[in-house]
C-alpha positions as CSV (number, residue, x, y, z in Angstrom):
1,X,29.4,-20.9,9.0
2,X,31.8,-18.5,8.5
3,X,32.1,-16.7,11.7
4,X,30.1,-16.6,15.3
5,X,29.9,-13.4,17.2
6,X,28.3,-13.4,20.8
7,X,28.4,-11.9,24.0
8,X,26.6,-13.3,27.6
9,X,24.8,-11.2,29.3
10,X,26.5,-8.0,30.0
11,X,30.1,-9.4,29.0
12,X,32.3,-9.0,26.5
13,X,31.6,-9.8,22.9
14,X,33.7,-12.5,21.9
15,X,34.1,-13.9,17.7
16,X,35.1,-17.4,16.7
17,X,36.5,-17.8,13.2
18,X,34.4,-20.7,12.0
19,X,35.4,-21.0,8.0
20,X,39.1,-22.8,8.8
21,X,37.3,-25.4,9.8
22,X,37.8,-24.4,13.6
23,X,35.0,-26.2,16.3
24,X,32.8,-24.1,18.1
25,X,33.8,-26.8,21.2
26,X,36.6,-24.3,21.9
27,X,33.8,-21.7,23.0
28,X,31.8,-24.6,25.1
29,X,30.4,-21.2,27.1
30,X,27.6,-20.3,24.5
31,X,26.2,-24.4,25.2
32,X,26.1,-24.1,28.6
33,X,24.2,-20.6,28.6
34,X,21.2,-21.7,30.4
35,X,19.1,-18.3,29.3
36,X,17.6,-17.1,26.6
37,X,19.4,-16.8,23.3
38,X,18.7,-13.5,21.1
39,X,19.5,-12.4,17.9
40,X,18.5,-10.1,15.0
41,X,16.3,-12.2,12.4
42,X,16.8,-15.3,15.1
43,X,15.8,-17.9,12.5
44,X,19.3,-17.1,10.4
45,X,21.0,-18.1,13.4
46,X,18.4,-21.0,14.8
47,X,19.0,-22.9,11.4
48,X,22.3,-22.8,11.4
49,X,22.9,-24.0,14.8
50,X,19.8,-26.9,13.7
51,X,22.2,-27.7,11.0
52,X,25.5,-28.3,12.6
53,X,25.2,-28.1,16.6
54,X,21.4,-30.3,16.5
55,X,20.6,-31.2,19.7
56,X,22.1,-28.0,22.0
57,X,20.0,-25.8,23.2
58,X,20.7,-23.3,20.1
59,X,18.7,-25.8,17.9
60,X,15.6,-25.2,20.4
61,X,13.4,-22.5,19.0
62,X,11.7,-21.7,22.4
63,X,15.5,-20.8,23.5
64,X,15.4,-17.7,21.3
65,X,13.9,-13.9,21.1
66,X,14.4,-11.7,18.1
67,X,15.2,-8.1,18.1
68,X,13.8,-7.7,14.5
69,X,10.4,-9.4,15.6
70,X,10.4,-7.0,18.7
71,X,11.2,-3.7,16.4
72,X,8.6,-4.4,14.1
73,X,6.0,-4.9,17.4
74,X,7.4,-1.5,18.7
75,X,7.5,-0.2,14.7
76,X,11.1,0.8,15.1
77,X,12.2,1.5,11.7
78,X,10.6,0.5,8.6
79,X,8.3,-3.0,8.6
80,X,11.3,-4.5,7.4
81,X,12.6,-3.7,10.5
82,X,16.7,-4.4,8.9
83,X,19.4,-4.3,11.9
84,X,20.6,-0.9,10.3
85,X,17.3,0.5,10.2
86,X,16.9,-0.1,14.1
87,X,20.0,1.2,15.0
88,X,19.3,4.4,12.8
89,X,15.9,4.4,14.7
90,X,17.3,3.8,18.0
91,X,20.0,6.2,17.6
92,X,23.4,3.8,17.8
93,X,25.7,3.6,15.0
94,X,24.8,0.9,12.6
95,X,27.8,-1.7,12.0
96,X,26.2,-2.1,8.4
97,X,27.8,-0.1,5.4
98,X,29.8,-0.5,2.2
99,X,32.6,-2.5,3.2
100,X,30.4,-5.2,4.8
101,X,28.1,-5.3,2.2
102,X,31.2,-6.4,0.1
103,X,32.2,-8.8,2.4
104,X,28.7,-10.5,2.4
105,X,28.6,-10.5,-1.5
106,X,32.2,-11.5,-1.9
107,X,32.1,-14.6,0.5
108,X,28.6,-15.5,1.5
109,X,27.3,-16.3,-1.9
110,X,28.8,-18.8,-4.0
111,X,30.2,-19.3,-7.6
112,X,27.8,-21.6,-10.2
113,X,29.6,-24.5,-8.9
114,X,28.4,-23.8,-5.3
115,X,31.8,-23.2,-4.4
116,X,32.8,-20.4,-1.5
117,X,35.5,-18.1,-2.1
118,X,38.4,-18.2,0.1
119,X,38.8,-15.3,2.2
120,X,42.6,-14.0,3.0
121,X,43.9,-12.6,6.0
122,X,43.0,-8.6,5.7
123,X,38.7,-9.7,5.1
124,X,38.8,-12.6,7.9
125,X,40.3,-9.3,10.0
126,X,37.4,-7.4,8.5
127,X,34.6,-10.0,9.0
128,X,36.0,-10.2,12.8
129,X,35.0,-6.9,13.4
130,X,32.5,-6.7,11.2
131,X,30.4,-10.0,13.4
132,X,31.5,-8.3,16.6
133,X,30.1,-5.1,16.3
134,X,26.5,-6.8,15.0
135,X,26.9,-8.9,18.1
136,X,26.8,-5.8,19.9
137,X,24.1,-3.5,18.5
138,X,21.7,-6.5,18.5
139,X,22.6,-6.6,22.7
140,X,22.5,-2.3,22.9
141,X,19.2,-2.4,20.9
142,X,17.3,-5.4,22.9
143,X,18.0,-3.7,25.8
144,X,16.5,-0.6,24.8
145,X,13.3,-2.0,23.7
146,X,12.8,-5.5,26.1
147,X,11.7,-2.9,28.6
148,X,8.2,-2.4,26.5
149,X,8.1,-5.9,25.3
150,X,4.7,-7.5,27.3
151,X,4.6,-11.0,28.0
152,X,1.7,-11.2,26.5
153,X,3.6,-10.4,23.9
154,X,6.2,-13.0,24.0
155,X,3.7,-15.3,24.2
156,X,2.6,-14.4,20.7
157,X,6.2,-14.7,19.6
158,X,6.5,-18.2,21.2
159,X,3.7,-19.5,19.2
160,X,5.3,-17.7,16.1
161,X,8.5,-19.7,17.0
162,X,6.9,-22.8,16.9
163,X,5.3,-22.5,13.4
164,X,8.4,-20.9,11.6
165,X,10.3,-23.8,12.9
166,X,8.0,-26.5,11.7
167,X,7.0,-24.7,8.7
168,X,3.2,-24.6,7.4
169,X,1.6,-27.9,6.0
170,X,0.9,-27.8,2.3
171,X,-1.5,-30.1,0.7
172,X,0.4,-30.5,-2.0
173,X,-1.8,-32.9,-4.2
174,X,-4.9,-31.2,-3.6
175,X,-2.8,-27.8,-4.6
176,X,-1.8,-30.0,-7.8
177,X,-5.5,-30.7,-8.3
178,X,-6.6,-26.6,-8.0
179,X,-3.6,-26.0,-10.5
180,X,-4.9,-28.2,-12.8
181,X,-8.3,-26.8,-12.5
182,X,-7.2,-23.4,-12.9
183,X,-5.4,-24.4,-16.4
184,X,-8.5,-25.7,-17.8
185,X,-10.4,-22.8,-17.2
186,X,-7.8,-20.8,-18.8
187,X,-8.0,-23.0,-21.7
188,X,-11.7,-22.9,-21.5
189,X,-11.9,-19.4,-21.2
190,X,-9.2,-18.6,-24.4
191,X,-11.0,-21.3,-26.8
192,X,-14.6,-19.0,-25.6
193,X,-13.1,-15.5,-26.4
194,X,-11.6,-16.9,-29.6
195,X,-15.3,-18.4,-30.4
196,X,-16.6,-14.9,-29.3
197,X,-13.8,-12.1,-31.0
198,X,-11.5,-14.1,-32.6
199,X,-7.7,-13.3,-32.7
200,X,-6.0,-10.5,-34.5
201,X,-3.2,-10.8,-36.9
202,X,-0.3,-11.6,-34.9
203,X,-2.4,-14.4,-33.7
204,X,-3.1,-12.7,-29.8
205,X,-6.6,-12.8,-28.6
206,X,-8.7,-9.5,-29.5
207,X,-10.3,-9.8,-26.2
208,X,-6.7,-9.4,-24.0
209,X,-5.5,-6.2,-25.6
210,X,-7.2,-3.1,-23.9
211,X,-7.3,-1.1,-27.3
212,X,-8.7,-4.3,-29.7
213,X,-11.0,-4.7,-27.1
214,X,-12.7,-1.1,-26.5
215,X,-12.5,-1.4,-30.5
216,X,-14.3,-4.8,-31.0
217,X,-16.8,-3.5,-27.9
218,X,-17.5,-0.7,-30.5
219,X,-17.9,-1.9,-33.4
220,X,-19.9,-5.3,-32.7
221,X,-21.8,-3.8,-29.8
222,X,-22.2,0.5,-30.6
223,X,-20.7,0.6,-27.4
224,X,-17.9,3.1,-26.5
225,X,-15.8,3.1,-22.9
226,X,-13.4,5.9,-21.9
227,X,-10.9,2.8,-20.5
228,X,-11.4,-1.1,-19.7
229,X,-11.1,-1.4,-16.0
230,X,-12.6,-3.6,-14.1
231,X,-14.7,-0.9,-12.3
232,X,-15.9,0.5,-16.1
């Protein structure tokens, strides 16, 4: 984590630099919330605090709203529904632009060794600012669209919570088992149009080129089709 930006209730948004290593402890306010925790894209934040603060009540998914899932219920901005595209929408100024964009590429994503860049003085200064004025559009633009926000409608979102935190159970064998399946009806399926049209010269089967095709459909049929779609 490289920095935390949050504000409780209607007080003031407060940063803590986290990427020197510095404990969240010092900021002991943000564990002892007792309310609901809200953020834009909540599961970013939900994992993280799974990660490193398991346990709190951060690391509890039923603790948490999400602006983002609430803008795309009211279709604020695009179904993306991006914190910049809700503040647009909502009419406040977006903290997102080129300069943050940098920061996020230059420091959030590391090297092919895994490694994080260090980040001097003038960007941790940057990032500062940067955290706190996300902290407080995601707080401006919740409280211009909780108002219309049902609880029926949080209901659904709770339920949504639940599976996003525990993930959707795969069969994964019996997926192994349709893969397999599906490859050897490809295979079937190639050795069948090779038996039927052969292959061309470069050794690619007649019957998977469009224009070999309508030709072949021609010549060994009399048949001739103005295009191969399925629909044709």
């Amino acid at each position: 984590i490289i920095c935390i930006g949050y504000a409780i209730d209607g007080g003031p948004v407060k940063t803590v630099w986290m990427a020197d290593g510095v404990p969240l402890s010092v900021h002991a306010e943000i564990f002892k919330h007792k309310g609901l925790f809200v953020a834009h894209n909540w599961f970013f934040e939900y994992s993280a605090f799974l990660r490193f603060y398991p346990g709190t009540r951060l690391a509890v998914p039923s603790n948490w709203l999400c602006t983002q899932a609430l803008a795309r219920r009211l279709q604020v901005g695009s179904s993306r529904a991006s914190l910049h595209e809700v503040c647009e929408a909502l009419s406040l100024t977006s903290p997102k632009n080129d300069e943050t964009k940098r920061l996020i590429q230059t420091y959030s994503i590391p090297d092919e060794n895994g490694n994080f860049r260090p980040i001097p003085p003038a960007d941790k200064k940057k990032w500062l600012t940067y955290v706190g004025d996300d902290t407080g559009r995601e707080r401006a633009a919740y409280e211009i669209m909780s108002p219309h926000w049902s609880e029926a409608e949080r209901a659904v979102f709770a339920v949504d919570t639940v599976q996003q935190a525990r993930g959707v159970p795969i069969d994964v064998k019996g997926a192994a088992k349709l893969q397999a399946k599906l490859n050897a009806a490809k295979e079937t399926a190639a050795a069948r149009a090779e038996e039927i049209a052969g292959r061309n010269a470069s050794g690619t089967l007649v019957l998977s080129g469009r224009d070999e095709f309508l030709a072949w459909l021609k010549k060994t049929y009399g048949v001739t089709l103005p295009n191969a779609q399925a629909a044709t």
